[in-house]
Structures are given as structure tokens and as C-alpha cells.
MIDRENVO-90226 format. One record per residue: x, y, z of N, C-alpha, C in turn. Coordinates in pm, whole numbers, padded with zeros to 5 digits, always signed. Layout:
N
XYZXYZXYZ;...
***
This chain:
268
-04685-02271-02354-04568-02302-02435-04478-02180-02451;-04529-02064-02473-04456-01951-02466-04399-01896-02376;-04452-01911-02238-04383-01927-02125-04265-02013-02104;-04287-02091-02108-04178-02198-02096-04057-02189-02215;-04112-02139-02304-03960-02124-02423-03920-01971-02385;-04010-01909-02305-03917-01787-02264-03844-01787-02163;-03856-01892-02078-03786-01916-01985-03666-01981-02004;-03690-02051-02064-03583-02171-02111-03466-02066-02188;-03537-01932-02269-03421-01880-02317-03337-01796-02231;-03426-01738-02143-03372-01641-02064-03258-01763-01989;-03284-01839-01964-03190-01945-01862-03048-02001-01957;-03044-01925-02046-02933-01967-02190-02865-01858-02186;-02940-01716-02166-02901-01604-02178-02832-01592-02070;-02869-01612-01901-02779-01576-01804-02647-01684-01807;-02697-01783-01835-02572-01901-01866-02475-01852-01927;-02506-01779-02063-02414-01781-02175-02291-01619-02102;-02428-01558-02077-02343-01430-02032-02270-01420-01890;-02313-01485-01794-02206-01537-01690-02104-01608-01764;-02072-01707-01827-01966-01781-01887-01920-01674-01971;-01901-01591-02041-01877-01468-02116-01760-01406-02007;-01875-01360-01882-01790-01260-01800-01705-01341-01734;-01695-01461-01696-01591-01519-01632-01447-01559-01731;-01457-01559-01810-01365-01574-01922-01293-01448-01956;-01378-01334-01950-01341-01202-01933-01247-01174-01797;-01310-01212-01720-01213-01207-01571-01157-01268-01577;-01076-01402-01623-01020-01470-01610-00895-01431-01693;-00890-01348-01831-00826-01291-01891-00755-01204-01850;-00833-01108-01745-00798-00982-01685-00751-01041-01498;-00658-01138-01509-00637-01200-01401-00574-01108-01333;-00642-01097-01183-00573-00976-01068-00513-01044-00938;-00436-01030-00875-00437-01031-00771-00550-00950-00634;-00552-01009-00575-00660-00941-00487-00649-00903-00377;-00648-00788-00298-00582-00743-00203-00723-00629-00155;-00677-00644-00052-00786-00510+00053-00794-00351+00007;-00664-00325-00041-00682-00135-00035-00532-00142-00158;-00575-00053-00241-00468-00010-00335-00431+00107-00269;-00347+00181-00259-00305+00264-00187-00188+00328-00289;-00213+00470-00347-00113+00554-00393-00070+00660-00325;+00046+00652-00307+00105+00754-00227+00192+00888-00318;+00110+01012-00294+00183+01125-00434+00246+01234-00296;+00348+01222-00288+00485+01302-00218+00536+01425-00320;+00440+01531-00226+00565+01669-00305+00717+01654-00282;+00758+01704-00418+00915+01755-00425+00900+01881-00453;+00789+01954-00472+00826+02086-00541+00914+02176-00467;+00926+02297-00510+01069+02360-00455+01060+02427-00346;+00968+02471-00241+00940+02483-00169+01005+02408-00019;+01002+02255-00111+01077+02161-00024+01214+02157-00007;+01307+02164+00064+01436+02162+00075+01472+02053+00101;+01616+02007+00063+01621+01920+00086+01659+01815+00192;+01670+01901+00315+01637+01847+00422+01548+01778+00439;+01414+01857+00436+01264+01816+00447+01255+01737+00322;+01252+01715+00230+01228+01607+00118+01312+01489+00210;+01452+01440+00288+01468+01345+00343+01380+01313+00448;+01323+01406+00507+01299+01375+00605+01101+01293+00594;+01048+01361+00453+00949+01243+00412+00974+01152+00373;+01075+01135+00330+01109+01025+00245+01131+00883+00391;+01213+00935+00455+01254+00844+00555+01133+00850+00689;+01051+00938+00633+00890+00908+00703+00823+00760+00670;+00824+00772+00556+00763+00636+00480+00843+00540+00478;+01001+00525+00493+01040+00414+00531+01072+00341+00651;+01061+00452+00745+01041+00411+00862+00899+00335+00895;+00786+00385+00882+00662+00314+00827+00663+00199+00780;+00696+00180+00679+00725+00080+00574+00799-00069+00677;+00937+00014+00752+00991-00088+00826+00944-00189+00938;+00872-00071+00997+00822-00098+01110+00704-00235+01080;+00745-00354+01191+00694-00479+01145+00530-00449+01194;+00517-00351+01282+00422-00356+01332+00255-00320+01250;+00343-00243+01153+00245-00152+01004+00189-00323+00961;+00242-00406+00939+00178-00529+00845+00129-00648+00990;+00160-00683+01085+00137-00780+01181+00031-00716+01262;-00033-00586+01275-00165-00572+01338-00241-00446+01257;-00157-00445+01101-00294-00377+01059-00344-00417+00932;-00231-00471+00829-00245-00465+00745-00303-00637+00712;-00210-00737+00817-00273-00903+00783-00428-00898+00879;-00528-00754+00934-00561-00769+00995-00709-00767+00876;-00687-00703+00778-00794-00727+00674-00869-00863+00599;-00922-00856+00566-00999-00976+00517-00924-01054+00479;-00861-00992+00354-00742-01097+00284-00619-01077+00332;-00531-00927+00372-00461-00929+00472-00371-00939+00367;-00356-00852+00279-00289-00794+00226-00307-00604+00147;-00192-00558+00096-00257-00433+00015-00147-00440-00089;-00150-00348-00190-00087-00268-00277-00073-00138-00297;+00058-00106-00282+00109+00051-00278+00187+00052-00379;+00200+00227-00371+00304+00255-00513+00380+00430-00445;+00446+00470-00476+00489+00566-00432+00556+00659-00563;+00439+00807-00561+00495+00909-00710+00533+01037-00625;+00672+01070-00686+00693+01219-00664+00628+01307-00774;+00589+01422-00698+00506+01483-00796+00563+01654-00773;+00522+01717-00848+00572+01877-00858+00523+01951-00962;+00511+02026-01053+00476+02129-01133+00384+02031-01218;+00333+02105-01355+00226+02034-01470+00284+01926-01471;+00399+01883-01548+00448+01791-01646+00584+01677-01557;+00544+01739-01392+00686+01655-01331+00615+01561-01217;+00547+01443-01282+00557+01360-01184+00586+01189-01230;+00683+01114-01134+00689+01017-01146+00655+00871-01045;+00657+00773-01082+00608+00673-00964+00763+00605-00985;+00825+00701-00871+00947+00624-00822+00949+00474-00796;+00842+00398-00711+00823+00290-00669+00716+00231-00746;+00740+00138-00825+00604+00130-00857+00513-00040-00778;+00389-00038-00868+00274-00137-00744+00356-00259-00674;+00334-00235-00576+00386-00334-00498+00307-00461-00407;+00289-00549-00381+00236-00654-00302+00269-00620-00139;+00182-00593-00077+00234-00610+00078+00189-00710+00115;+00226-00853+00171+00162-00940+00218+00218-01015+00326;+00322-00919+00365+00411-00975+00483+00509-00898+00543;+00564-00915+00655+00665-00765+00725+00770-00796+00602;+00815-00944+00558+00960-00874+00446+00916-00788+00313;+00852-00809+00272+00718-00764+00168+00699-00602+00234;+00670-00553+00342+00672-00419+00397+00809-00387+00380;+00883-00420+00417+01046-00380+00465+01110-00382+00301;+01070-00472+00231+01118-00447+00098+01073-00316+00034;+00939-00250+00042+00888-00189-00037+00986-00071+00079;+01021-00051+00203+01097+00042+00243+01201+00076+00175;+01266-00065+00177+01406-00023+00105+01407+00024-00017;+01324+00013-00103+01274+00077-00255+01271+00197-00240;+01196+00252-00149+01189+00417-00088+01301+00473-00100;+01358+00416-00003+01521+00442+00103+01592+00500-00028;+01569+00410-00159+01680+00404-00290+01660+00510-00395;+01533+00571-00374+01470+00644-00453+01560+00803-00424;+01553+00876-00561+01627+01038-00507+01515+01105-00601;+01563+01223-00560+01451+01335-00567+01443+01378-00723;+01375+01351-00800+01346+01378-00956+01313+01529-01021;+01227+01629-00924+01179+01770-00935+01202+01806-00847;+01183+01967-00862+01187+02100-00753+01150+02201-00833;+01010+02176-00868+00924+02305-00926+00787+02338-00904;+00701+02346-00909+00624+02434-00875+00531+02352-00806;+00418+02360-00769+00325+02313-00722+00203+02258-00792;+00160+02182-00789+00058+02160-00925-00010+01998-00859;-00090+01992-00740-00221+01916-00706-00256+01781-00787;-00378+01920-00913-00411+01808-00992-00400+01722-01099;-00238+01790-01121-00161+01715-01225-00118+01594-01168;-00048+01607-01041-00059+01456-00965-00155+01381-00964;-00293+01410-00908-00359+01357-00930-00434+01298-01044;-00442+01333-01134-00436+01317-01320-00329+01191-01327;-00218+01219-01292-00122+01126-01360-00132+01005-01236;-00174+01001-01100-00177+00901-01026-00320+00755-01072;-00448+00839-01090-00557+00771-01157-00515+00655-01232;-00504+00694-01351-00483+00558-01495-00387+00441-01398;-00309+00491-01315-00225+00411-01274-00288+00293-01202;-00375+00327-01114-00451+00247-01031-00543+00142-01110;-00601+00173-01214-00678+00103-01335-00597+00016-01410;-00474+00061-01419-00431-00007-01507-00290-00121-01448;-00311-00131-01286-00215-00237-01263-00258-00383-01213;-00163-00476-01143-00180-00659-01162-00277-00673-01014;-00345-00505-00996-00418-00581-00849-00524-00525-00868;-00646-00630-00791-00780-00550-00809-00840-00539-00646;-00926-00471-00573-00920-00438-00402-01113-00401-00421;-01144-00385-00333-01264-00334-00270-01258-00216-00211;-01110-00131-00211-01091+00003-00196-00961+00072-00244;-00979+00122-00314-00873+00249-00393-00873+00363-00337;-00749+00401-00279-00685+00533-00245-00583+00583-00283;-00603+00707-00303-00494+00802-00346-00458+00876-00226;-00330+00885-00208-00314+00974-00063-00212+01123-00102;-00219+01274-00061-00135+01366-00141-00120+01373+00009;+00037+01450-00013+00089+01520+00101+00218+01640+00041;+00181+01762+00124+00223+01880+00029+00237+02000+00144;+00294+02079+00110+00314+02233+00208+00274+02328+00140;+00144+02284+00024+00143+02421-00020-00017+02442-00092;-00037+02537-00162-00177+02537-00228-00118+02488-00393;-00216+02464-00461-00171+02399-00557-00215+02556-00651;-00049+02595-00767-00063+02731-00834-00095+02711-00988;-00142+02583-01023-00204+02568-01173-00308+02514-01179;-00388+02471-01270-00487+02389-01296-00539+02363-01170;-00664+02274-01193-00779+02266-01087-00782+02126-00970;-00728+02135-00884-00676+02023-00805-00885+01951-00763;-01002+02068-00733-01136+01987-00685-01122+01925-00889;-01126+01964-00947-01158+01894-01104-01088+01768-01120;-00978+01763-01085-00873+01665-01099-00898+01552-01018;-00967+01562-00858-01022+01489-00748-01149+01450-00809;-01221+01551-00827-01362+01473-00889-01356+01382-01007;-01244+01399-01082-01273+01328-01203-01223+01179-01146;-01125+01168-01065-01056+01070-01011-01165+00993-00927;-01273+01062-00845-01334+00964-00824-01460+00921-00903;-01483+01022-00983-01606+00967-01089-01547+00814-01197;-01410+00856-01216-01335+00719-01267-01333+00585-01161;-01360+00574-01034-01363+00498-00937-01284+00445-00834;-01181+00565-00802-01117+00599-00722-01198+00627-00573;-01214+00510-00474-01249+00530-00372-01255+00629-00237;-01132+00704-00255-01111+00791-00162-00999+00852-00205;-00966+01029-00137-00878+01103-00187-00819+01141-00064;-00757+01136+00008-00671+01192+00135-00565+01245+00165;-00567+01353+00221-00428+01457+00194-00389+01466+00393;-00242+01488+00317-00177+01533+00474-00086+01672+00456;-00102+01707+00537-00047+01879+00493+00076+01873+00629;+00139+01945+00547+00281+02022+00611+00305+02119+00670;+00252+02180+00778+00274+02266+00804+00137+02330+00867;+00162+02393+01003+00049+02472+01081-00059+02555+01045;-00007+02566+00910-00123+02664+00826-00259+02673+00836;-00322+02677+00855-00518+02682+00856-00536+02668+00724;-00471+02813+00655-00544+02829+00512-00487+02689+00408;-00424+02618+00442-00331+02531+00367-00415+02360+00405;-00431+02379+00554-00543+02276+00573-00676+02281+00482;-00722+02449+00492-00882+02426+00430-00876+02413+00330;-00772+02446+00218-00773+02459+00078-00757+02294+00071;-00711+02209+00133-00678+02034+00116-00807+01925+00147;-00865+02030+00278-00982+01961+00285-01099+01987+00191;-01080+02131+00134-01177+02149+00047-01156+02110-00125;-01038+02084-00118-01034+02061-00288-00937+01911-00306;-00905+01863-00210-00825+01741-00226-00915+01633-00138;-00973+01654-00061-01061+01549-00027-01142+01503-00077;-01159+01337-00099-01297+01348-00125-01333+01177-00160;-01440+01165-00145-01439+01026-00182-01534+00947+00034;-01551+00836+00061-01578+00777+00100-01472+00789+00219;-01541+00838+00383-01435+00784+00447-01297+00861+00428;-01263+00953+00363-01191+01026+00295-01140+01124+00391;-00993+01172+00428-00953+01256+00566-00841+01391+00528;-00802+01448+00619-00736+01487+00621-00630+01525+00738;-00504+01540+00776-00442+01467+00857-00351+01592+00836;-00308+01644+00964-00174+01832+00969-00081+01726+01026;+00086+01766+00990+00185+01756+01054+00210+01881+01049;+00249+01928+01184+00267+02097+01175+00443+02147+01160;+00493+02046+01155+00687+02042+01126+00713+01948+01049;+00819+01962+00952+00832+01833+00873+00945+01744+00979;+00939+01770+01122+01036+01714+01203+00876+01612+01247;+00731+01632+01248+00627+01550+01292+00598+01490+01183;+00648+01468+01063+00564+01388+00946+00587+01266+00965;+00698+01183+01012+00710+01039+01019+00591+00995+01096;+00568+01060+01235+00433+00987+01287+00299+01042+01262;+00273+01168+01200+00144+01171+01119+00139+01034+00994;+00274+01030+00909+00221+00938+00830+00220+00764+00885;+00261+00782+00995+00204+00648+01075+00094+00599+01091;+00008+00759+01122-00095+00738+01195-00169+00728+01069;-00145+00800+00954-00255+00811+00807-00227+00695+00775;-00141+00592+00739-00133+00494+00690-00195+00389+00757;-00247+00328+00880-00274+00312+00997-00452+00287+00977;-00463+00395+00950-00607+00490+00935-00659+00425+00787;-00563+00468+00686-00604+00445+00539-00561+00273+00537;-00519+00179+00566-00522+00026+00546-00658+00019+00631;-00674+00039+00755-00825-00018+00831-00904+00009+00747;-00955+00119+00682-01063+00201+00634-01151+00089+00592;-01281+00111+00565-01375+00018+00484-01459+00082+00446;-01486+00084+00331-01608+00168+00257-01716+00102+00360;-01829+00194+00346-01960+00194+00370-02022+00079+00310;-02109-00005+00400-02215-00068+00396-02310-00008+00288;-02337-00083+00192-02475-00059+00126-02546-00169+00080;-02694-00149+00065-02762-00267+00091-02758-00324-00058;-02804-00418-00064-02796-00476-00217-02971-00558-00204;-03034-00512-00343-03142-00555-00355-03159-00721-00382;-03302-00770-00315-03321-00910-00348-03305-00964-00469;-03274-01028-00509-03248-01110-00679-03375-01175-00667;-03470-01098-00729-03657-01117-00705-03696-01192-00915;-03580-01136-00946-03576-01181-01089-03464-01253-01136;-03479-01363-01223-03341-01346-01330-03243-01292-01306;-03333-01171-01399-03227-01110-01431-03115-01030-01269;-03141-01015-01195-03170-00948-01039-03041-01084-01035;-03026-01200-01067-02981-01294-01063-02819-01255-01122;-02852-01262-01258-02758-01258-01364-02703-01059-01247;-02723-01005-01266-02649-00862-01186-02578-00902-01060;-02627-00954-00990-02526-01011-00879-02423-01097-00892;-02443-01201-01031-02312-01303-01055-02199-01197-01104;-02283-01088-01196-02193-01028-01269-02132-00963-01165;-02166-00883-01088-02086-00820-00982-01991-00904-00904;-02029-01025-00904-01928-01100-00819-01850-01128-00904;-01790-01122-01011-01733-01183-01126-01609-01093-01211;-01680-00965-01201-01631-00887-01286-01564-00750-01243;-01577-00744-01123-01468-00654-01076-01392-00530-01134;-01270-00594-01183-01137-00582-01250-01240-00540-01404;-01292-00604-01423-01389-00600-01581-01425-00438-01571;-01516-00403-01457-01585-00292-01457-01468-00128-01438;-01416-00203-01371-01275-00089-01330-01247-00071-01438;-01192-00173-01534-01151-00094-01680-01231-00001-01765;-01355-00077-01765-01431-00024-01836-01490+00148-01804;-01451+00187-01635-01490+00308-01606-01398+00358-01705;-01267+00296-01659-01129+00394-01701-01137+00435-01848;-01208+00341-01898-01190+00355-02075-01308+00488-02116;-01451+00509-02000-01512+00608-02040-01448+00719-02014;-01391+00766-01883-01290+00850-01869-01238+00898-01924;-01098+00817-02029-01055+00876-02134-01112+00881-02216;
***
């Protein structure tokens, strides 16, 4: 008899708390897309403003090109993503010129170009990594899409001269930021290793030289290209040998968007 009324409760308990979390998700309604994708573009002053057009019209050339969404991006499961695009520069200067966007089709690509195209240059001060990265995070947590991979992508000509750009990366992915990927400007070695060593990081995670800002349009072809295919790693998932083993797998299938917040909220 005690068996059986413990069973019977436990079978109330996964009931009640699956119906819990789906109501919870259902609240926290997302759109669902393959790869969130943030894109943080130096302006700092370093950049002239030649070269600030000439990234800028990197990414909308990208953006235009029908070919970015008809063999890479509808080539994902769901065959869509979400991007956002922040200029970033010193402690206190960064903004998300563009903000989250739906890609789910070449006009849907070509729109989020022309958003680019419209955008002008907000800073020209110093250099500062992991303040971008700080202010790019919350963003990803806190918008209308939820993915099976989050990226942050930096691209910069320089070493970062404040605060701690590996602190700022680690915290970003301990919050659940999937991958960190930088593209550097310029032929430098020491400018590569300082990006691979303190801006990388995460799953699958790269780093990518344009050695002229006259080569950045097709490095960021090729990174964008690279970062929509990507797929986290395979990992195995244990038998549901229990219940409860039961109730953990609904919840994972369920709650998503649920758990993402909830990193974000230990974070802060």
C-alpha cells in the first residue's frame, strides 16, 4: 500500500510540475530560431572614418547578399537566426544600433542590411573589450528569441586598454552565452594572440585576421558563414531509468527560455 501511494504521488508531482513549467514557457513565449548572433563593431578612435565605412558596408554587403540566407542560413534545422548589431568603444560607449532582428528570408536579410546601411557612427574613444562584452550579454537573455546557440561575435584593431576583456568573456559564458568569436583588423600577431587568448571562448568558438580593413567585407563573409553553420557539440543525455530521470528531460524540453532567464538572474 505504501508503495503504491508513493507512486501514485510521485505521478501528481511530475504532472503538476510539468504543467507548472509549461505555463511558465508559455508566458515567456519565444520565437525560435537556430543561432542568436551579436555582432559588437569597434568605433573606437583608432578607427577612421574611412575604415569605420568600410565595416560597416562589410556587413551590409553580407547582409545583402541573397546567398548568406538561401544556402546557409534556411540551411539549419529551423532555418532561421537572430542578429543584432552594437557599436562599441571606451567603458561607458556602447550601443545596439540595430537591434534583434528575425532572419528568415533573403528580404528579412536585405532588410536587416539596410538598417546597417542607416546606422552612423555614435563613439571614437578608447578601446574597452569587456565593456562590450558586459553590455552585449543581458541583451541576448533578455530578447523575443530563444536558439540552441548564442553568439557574441567582436571585431576590433586593437588590444583592449581598461578592464578585463578574459573576465568579461568568462562571465558571459558562465551566464550561457554559447560562444565568443573575434575577428581582428589588422596583420598584427600580437593583436591576434591577445583575441584568441582573452576574447575567445566558448564551444566551437574562432578567431578569424583580416589583415586590411580593404579585406574585412570577405573575412566577415566567411565568419558569418562559419558562425550560422556552427553546432554545438553532441552530448549524450542519460537514460530516464527513473521518474524523476523522466520529469528532467520534459523539463528540458520545455523550459528553455525558462532556464536562460534564470542563469541571467544569478548573474546579476
Amino acid at each position: 500500500m505504501k508503495t503504491s501511494f508513493f507512486f501514485q504521488a510521485t505521478l501528481t508531482t511530475v504532472a503538476g510540475t510539468l504543467s507548472a513549467l509549461a505555463i511558465s514557457t508559455s508566458a515567456n513565449a519565444a520565437t525560435f530560431v537556430d543561432t542568436e548572433l551579436s555582432l559588437l563593431v569597434d568605433v573606437s578612435g583608432s578607427i577612421s572614418t574611412s575604415e569605420f565605412n568600410l565595416q560597416k558596408q562589410g556587413y551590409v554587403d553580407a547582409f545583402n547578399n541573397a546567398d548568406l540566407f538561401n544556402n546557409f542560413i534556411s540551411k539549419g534545422d529551423i532555418g532561421k537566426i537572430a542578429v543584432n548589431l552594437i557599436y562599441w568603444s571606451g567603458t561607458t560607449q556602447q550601443q545596439q544600433s540595430v537591434g534583434w532582428t528575425l532572419i528568415d528570408s533573403v528580404e528579412a536579410s536585405q532588410n536587416f542590411a539596410n538598417a546597417i546601411s542607416a546606422t552612423t557612427r555614435p563613439f571614437s574613444g578608447s578601446t574597452v573589450i569587456g565593456s562590450a562584452i558586459n553590455f552585449a550579454t543581458p541583451l541576448i537573455f533578455n530578447n523575443d528569441f530563444d536558439s540552441t546557440r548564442q553568439v557574441i561575435d567582436v571585431s576590433g584593431d586593437g588590444t583592449s586598454n581598461a578592464a578585463s576583456t578574459a573576465a568579461a568573456r568568462d562571465a558571459a559564458l558562465a551566464a550561457g552565452v554559447d560562444a565568443i568569436n573575434g575577428l581582428v583588423i589588422g596583420n598584427s600577431t600580437s593583436l591576434f594572440n591577445f583575441y584568441d587568448d582573452n576574447v575567445k571562448g566558448g564551444a566551437g568558438a574562432f578567431v578569424l585576421q583580416a589583415n586590411t580593413f580593404a579585406d574585412f567585407a570577405s573575412t566577415v563573409e566567411q565568419k558569418l558563414k562559419r558562425e550560422i553553420i556552427s553546432t554545438p557539440p553532441i552530448t549524450s543525455v542519460p537514460e530516464p531509468a527513473t521518474l524523476i530521470g523522466l520529469l528532467g528531460l520534459g523539463a528540458f524540453g520545455v523550459t528553455t527560455k525558462l532556464k536562460r532567464h534564470q542563469k541571467q538572474a544569478v548573474k546579476c
